[in-house]
Backbone as CSV, one residue per row, in Angstrom:
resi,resn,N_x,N_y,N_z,CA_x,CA_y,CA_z,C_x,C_y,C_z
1,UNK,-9.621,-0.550,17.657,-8.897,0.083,16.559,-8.202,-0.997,15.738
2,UNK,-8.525,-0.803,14.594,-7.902,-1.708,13.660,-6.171,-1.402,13.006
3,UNK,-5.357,-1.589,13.284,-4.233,-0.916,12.993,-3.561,-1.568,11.764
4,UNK,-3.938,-3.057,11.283,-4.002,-3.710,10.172,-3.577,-2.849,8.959
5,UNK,-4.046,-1.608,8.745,-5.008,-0.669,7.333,-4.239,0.458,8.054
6,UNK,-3.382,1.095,7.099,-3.249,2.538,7.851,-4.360,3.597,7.300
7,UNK,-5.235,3.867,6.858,-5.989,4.056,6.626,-6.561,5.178,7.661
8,UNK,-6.523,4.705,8.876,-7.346,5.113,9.905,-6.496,6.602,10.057
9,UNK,-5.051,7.015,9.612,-4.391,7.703,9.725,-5.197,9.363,8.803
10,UNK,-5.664,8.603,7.788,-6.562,10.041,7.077,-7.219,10.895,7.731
11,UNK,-8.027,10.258,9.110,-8.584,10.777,10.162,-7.906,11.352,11.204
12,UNK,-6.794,11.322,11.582,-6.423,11.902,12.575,-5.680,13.361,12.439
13,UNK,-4.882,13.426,13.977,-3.643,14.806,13.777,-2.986,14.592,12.641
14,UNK,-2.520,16.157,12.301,-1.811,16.444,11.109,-0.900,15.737,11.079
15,UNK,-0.215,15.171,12.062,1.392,14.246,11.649,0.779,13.014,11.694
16,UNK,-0.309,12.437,11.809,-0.594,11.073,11.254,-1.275,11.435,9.392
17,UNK,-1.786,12.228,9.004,-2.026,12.688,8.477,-1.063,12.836,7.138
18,UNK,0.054,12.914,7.632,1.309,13.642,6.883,1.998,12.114,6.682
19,UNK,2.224,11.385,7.693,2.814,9.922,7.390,1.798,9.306,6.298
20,UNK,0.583,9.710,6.684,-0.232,9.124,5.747,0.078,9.000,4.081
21,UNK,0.600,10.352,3.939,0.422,10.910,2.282,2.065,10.745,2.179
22,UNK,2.875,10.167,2.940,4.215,9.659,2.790,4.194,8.491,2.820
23,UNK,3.757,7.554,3.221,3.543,6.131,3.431,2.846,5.896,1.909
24,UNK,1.986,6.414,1.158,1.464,6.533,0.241,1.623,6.485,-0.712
25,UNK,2.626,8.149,-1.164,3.171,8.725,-1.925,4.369,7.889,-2.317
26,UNK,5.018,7.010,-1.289,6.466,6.617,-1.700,5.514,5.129,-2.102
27,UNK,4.741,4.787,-1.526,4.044,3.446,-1.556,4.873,2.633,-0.947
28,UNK,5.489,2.914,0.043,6.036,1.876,1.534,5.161,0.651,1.940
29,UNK,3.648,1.069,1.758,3.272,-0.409,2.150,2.994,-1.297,1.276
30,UNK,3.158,-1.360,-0.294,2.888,-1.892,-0.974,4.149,-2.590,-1.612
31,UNK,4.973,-1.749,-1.309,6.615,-2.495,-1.851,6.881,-3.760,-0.844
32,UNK,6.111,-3.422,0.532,6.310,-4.372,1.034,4.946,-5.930,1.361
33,UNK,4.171,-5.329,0.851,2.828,-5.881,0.347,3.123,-7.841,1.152
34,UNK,4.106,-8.283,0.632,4.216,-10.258,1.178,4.551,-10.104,2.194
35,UNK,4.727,-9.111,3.078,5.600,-9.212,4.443,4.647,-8.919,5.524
36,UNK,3.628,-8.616,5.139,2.625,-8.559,6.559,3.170,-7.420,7.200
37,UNK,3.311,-6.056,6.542,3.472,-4.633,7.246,2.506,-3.474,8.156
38,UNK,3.104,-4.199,9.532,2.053,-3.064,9.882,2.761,-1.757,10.887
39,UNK,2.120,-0.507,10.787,2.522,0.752,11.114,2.526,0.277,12.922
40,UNK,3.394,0.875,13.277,3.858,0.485,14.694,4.041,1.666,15.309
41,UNK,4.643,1.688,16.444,5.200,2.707,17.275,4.152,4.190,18.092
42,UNK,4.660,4.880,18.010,4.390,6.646,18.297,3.466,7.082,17.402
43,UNK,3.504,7.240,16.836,2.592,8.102,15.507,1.125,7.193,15.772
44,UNK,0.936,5.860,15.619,-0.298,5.875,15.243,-1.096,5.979,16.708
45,UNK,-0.482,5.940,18.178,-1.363,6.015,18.774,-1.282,7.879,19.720
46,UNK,-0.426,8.544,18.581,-0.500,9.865,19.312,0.249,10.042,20.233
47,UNK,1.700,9.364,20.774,2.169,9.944,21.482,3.699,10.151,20.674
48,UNK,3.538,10.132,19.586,5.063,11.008,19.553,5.359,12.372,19.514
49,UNK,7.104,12.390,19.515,7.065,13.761,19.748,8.099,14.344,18.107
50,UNK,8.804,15.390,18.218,9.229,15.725,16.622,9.698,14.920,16.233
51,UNK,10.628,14.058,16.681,11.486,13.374,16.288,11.613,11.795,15.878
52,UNK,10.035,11.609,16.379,9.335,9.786,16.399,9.597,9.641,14.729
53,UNK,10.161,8.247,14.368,10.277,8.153,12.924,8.950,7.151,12.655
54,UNK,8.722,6.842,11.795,7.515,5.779,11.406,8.469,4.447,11.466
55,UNK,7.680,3.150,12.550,8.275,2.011,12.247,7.362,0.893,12.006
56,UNK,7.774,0.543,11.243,6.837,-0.517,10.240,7.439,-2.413,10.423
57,UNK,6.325,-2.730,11.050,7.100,-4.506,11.437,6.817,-5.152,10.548
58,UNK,7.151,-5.967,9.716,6.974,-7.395,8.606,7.365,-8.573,9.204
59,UNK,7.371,-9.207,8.429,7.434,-10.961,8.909,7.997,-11.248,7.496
60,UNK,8.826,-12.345,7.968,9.589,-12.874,6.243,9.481,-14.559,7.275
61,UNK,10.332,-15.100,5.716,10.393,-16.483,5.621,11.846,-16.619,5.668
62,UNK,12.000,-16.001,4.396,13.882,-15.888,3.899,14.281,-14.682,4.432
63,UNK,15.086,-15.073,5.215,16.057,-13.548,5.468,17.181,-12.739,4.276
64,UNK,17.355,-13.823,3.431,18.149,-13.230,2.708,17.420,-12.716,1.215
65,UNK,16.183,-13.216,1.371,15.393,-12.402,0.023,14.761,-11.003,0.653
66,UNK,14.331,-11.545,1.843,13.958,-9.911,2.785,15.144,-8.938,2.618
67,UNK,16.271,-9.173,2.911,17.308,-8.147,2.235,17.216,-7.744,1.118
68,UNK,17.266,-8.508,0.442,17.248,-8.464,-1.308,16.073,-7.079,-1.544
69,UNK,14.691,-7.583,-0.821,13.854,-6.977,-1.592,13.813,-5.436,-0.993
70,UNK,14.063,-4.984,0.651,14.359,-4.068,0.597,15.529,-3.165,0.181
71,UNK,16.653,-3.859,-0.141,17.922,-3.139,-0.836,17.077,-2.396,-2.154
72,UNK,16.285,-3.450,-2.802,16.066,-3.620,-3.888,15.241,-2.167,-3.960
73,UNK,14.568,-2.245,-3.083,12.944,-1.165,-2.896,13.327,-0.152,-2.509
74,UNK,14.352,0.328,-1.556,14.536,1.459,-0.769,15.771,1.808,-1.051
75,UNK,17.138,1.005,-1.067,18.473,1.043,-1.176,19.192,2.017,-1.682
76,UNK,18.238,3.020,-2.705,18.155,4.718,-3.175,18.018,5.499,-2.178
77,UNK,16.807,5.444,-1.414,16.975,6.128,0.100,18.019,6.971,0.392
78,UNK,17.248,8.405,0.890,18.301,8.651,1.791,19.024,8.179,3.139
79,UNK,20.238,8.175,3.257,20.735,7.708,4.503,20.150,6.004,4.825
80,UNK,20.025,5.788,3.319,19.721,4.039,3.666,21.114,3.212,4.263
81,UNK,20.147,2.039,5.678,21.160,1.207,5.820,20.636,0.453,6.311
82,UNK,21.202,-0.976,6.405,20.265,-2.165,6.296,21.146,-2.820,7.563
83,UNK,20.710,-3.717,8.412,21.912,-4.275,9.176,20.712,-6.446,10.074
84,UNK,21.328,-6.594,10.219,20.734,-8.123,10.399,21.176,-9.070,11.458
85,UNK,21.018,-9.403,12.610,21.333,-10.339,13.768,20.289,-11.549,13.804
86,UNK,21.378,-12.375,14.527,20.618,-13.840,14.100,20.570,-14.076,16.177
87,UNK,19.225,-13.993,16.924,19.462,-15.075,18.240,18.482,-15.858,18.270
88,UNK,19.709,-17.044,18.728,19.185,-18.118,18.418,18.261,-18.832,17.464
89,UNK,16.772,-19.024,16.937,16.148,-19.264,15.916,15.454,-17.588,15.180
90,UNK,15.678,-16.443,15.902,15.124,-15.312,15.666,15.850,-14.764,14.413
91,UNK,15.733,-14.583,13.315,16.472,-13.225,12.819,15.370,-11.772,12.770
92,UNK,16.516,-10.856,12.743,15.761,-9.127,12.943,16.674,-8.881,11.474
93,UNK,15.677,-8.560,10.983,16.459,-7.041,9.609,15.916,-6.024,10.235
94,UNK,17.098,-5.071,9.978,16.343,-3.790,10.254,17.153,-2.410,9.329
95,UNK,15.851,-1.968,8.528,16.606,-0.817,7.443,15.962,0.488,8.064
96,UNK,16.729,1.515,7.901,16.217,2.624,8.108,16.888,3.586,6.770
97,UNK,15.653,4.860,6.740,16.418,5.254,5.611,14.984,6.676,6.058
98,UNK,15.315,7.776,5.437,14.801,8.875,5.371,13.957,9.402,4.125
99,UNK,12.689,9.742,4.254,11.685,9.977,3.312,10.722,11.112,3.551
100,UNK,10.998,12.315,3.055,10.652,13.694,2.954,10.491,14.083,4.721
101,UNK,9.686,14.351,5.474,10.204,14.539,6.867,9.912,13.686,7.740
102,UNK,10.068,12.306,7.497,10.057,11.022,8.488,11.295,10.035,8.104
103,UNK,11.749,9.641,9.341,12.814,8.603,9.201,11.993,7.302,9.152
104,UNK,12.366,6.554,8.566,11.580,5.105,8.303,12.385,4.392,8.856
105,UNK,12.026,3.251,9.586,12.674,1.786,10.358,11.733,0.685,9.833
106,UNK,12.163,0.051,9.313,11.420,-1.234,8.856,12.142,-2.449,9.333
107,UNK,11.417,-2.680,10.425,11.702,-4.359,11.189,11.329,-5.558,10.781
108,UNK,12.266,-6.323,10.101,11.423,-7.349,10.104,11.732,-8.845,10.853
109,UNK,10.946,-9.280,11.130,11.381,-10.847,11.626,10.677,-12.205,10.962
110,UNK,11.532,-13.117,11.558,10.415,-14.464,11.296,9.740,-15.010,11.873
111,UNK,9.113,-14.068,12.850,8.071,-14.138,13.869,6.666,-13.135,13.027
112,UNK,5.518,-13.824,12.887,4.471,-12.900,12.094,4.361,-11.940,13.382
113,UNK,3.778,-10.959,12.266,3.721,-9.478,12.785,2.961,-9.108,14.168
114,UNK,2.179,-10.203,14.338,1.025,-9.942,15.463,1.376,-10.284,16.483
115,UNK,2.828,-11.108,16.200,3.143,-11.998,17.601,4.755,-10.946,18.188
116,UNK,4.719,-10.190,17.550,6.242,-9.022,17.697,5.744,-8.526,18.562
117,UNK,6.817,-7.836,19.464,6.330,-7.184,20.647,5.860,-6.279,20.082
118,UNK,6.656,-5.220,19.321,6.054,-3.879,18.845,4.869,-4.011,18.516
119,UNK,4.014,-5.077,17.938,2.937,-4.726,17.758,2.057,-4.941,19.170
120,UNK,2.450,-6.065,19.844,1.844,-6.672,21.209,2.287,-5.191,22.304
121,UNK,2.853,-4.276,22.341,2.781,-3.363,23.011,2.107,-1.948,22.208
122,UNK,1.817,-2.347,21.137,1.194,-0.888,20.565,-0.399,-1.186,21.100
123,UNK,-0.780,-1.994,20.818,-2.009,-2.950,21.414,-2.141,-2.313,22.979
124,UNK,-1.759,-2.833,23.700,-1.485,-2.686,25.027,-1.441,-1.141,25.558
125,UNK,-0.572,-0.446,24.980,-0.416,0.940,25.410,-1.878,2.024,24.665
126,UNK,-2.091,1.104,23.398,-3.404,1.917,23.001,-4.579,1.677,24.048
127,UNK,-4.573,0.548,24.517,-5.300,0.249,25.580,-5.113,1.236,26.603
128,UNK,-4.192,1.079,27.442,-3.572,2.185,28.465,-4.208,3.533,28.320
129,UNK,-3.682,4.170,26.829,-4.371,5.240,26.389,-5.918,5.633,26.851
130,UNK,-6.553,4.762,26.168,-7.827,5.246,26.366,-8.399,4.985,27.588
131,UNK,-7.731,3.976,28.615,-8.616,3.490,29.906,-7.909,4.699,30.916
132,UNK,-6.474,5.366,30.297,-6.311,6.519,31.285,-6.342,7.417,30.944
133,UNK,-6.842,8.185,29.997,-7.094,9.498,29.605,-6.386,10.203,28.873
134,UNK,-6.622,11.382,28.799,-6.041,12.718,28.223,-4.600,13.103,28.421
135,UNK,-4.766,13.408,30.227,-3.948,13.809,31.312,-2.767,12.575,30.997
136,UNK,-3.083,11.236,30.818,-2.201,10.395,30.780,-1.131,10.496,29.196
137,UNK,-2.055,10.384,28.129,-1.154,10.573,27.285,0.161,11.808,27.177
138,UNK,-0.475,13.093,27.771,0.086,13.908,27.848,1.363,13.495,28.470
139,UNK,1.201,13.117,29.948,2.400,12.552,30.849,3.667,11.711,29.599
140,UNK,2.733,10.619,28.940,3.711,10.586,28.752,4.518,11.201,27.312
141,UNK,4.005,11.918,26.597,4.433,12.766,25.567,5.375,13.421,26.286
142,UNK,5.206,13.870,27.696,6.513,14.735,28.572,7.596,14.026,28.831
143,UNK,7.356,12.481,29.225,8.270,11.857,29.506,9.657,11.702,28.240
144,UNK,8.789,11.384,27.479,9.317,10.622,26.650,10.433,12.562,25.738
145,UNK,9.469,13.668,25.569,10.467,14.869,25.503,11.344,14.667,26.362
146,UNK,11.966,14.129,27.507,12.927,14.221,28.202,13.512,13.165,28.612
147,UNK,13.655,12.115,27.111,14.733,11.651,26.712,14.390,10.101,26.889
148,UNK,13.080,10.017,27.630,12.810,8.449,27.603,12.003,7.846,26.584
149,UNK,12.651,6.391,26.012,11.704,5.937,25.606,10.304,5.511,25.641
150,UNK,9.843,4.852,24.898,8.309,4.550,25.073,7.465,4.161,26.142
151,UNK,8.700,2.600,25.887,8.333,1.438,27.324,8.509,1.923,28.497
152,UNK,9.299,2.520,28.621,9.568,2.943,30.029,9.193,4.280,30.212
153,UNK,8.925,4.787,29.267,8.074,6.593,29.636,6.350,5.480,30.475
154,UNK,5.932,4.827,29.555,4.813,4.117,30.348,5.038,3.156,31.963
155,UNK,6.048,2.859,31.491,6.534,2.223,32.612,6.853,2.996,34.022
156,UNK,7.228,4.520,33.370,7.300,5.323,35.050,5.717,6.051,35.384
157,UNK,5.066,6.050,33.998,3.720,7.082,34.407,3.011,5.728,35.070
158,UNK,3.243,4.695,34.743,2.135,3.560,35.358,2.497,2.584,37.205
159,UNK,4.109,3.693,37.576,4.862,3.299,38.549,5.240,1.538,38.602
160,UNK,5.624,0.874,37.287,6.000,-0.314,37.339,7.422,-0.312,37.751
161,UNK,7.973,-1.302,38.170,9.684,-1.743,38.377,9.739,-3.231,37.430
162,UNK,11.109,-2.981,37.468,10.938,-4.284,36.325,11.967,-3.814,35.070
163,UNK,12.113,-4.785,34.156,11.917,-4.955,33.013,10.394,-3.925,32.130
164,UNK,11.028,-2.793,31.598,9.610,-1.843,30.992,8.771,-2.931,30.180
165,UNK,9.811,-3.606,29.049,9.210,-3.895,27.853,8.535,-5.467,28.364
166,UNK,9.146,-6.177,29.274,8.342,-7.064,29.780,7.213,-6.827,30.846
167,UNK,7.042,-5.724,31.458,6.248,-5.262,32.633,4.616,-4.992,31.407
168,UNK,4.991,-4.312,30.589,4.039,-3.768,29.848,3.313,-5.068,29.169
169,UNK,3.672,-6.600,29.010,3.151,-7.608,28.275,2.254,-8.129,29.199
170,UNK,2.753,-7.696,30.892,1.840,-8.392,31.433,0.149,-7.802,31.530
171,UNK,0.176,-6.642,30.655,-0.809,-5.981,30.425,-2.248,-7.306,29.765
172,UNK,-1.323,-8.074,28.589,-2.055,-9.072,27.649,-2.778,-9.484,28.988
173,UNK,-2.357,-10.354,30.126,-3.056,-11.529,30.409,-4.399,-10.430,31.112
174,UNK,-4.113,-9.488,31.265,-5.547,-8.671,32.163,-6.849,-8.391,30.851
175,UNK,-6.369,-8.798,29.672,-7.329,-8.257,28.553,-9.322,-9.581,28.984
């Protein structure tokens, strides 16, 4: 699966479907067009539940023009808010803001997009997906209704201990 292109979203369930013609309609990926945006999380591999918002990872250079340009782009938004931590050589922006019935999170770092966990675990769990089935996604669509997150909704259906979000990377070296 190419997740590069949201594209692939025209084809699926109605709520990929629906991000589709919102992602679109507002033109979210094109405002962000220099940042290397790609659709992340719940939605594109089918396990969210009502409440999954669309999160979208970029990559910047400048942290402080990456502000600029989403203030600039979204900063109308409803319930827009932008907020920024620096560790060690890492910075994270992260805006969220609300767009007809999806909450938007747009992450960005100065780490390119391919090398972010979110994308290195969407990878991974799409994997998961299809090598365990039906029965599995379901599990964890239940989990995760009852209050757990992602990493660790996978992390209890796959009986890991640990660290979720690091347990799940060690997925990469088995590829």
């Amino acid at each position: 699966m190419n997740f590069d292109n949201i594209g692939y979203l025209q084809n699926g369930n109605s709520r990929q479907q629906k991000a589709y013609s919102t992602l679109m309609d507002k033109q979210i990926f094109s405002k962000l067009r220099g940042y290397s945006p790609i659709l992340v999380g719940t939605i594109p591999i089918r396990i969210d539940i009502e409440n999954s918002d669309l999160d979208i990872i970029c990559f910047f250079d400048d942290e402080q023009e990456f502000q600029r340009v989403l203030t600039d782009k979204f900063g109308h938004e409803k319930n827009f808010k932008i907020r920024a931590k620096q560790n060690s050589d890492t910075w994270t922006i992260v805006t969220n803001f609300d767009v007809e019935d999806f909450e938007i999170e747009i992450f960005g770092q100065n780490i390119p997009t391919k090398q972010q966990y979110a994308y290195r675990h969407l990878i991974i769990e799409h994997k998961l997906l299809i090598k365990n089935g039906e029965d599995f996604r379901q599990q964890i669509i239940k989990l995760k209704r009852q209050g757990h997150k992602t990493e660790p909704a996978f992390a209890i259906a796959l009986d890991l201990s640990g660290d979720p979000y690091m347990e799940l990377l060690k997925f990469e070296a088995n590829e």
